[in-house]
SEBASE-70294 format. One record per residue (C-alpha): y, z, x; residue number from 1; residue in one letter. Coordinates in steps of 0.1 Angstrom, whole numbers, always signed. Last residue first. Example, Ala and Ser with C-alpha at 12.3 -4.5 7.8 and 13.67 -1.06 7.14 Angstrom:
BEGIN
    py    pz    px   i aa
   -11   +71  +137   2  s
   -45   +78  +123   1  a
***
This chain:
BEGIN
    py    pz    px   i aa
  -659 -1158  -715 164  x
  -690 -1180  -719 163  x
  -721 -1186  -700 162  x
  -717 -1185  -662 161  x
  -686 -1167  -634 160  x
  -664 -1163  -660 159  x
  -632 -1162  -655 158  x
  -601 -1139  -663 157  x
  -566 -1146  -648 156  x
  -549 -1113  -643 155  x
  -510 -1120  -663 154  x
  -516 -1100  -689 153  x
  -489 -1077  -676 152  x
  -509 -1071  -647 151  x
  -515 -1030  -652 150  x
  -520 -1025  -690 149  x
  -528 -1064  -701 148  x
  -551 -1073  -674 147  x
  -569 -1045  -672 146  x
  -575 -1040  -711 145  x
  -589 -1080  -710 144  x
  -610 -1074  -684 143  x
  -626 -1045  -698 142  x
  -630 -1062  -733 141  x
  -642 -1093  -715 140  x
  -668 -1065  -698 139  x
  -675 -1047  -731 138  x
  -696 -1078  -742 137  x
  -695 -1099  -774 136  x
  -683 -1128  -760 135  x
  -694 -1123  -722 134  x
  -731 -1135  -735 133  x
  -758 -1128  -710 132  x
  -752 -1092  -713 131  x
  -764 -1073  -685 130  x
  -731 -1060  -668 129  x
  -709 -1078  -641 128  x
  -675 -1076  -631 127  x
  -666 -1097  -607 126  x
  -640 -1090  -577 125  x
  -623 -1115  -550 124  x
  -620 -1088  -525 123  x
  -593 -1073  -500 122  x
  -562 -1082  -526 121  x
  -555 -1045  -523 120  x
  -540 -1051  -563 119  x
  -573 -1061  -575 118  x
  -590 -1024  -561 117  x
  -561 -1010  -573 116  x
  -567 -1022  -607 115  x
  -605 -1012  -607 114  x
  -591  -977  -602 113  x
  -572  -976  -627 112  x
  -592  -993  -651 111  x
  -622  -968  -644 110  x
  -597  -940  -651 109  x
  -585  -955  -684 108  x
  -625  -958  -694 107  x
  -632  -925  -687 106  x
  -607  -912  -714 105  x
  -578  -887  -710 104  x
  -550  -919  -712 103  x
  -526  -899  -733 102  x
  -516  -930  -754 101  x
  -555  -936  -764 100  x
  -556  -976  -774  99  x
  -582  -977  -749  98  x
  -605  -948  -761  97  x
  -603  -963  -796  96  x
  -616  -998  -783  95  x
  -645  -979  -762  94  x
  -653  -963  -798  93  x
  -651  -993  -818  92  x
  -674 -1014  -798  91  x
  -683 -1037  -827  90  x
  -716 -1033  -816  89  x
  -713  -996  -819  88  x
  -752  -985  -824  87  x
  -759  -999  -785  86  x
  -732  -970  -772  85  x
  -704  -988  -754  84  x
  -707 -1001  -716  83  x
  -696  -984  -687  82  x
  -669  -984  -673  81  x
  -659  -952  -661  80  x
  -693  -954  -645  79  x
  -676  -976  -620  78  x
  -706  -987  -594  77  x
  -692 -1006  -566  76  x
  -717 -1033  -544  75  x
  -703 -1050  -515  74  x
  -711 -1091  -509  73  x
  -722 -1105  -475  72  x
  -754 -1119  -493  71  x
  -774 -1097  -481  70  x
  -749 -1068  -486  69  x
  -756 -1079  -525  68  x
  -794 -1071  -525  67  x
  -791 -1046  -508  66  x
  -764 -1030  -533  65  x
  -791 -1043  -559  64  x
  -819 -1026  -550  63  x
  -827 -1015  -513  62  x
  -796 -1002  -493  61  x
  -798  -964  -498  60  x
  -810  -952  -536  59  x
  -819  -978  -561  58  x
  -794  -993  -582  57  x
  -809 -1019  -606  56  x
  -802 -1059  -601  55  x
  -833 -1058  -574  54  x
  -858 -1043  -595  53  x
  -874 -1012  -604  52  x
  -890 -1017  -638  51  x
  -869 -1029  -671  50  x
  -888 -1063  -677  49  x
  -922 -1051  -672  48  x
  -946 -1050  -650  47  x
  -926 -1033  -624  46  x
  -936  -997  -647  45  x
  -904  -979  -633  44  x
  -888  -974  -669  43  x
  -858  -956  -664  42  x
  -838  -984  -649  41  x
  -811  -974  -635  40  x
  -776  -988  -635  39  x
  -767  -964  -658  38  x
  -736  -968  -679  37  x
  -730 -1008  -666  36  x
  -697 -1021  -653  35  x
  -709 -1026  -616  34  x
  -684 -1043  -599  33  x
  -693 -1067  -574  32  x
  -674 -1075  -543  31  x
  -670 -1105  -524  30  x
  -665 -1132  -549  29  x
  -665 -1166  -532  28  x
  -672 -1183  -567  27  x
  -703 -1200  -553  26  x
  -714 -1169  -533  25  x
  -712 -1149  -568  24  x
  -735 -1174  -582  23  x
  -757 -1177  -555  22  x
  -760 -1138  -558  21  x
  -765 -1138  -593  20  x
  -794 -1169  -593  19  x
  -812 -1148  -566  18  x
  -816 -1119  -585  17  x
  -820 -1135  -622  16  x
  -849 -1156  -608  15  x
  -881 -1137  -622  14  x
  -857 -1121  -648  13  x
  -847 -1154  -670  12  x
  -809 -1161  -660  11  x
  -782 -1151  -685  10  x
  -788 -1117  -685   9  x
  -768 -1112  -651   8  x
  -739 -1110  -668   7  x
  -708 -1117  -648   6  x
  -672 -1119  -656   5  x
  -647 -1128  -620   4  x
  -611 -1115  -625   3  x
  -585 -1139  -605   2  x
  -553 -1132  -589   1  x
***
């Protein structure tokens, strides 16, 4: 069983929409989880960077879940995911809600249920987020929680570009 890592910063943004679904396609992954806190952009000027685009969630089938059917892939958003806040580089706090023995965070719902989506076996799944580099992002973090608490580390993790 394999974990796909995705960050869709790692291609410049006039091509990062193509380049991710080409680069799911390649890996066969057939459904993309959405690890991000808000998959919105709140700044809808498309001149710049952060405007409406195809990576962002937009309601019905346009944005990125359009994006993805298109290429014959489904879209899941798990806000229980989502990344840590940009002052905790370190990630402290998402680390402190995953050593938490009583399981009342988010996070250990969002692992949950991102394990029984891997355990159906009905998709290849990668997790994607915005950071180009899976080093210091909360997905490998993610991953890495998943496939110690419900695979007995046993998950392989990949990344699907750039480093793990």
């Amino acid at each position: 069983m394999t974990l796909w890592l995705v960050g869709y910063g790692y291609w410049p943004a006039p091509k990062r929409a193509d380049r991710l679904v080409a680069a799911l396609q390649k890996r066969g992954v057939t459904r993309l989880v959405d690890t991000r806190n808000s998959p919105c952009s709140s700044d809808i000027d498309p001149a710049r960077t952060y405007g409406p685009k195809a990576w962002n969630l937009q309601p019905g089938m346009t944005g990125i879940a359009g994006l993805l059917a298109g290429g014959n892939i489904a879209y899941t958003w798990l806000a229980e995911l989502g990344n840590p806040q940009r002052q905790d580089p370190a990630m402290r706090v998402l680390r402190s809600h995953l050593e938490d023995v009583n399981n009342e965070w988010p996070v250990h719902r969002g692992l949950a249920l991102l394990a029984k989506m891997l355990e159906q076996g009905d998709d290849t799944i990668a997790l994607m987020c915005a950071c180009a580099d899976g080093k210091s992002c909360h997905r490998t973090v993610i991953a890495q929680a998943v496939s110690t608490r419900h695979f007995d580390g046993q998950l392989a993790v990949r990344k699907v570009v750039g480093e793990i």
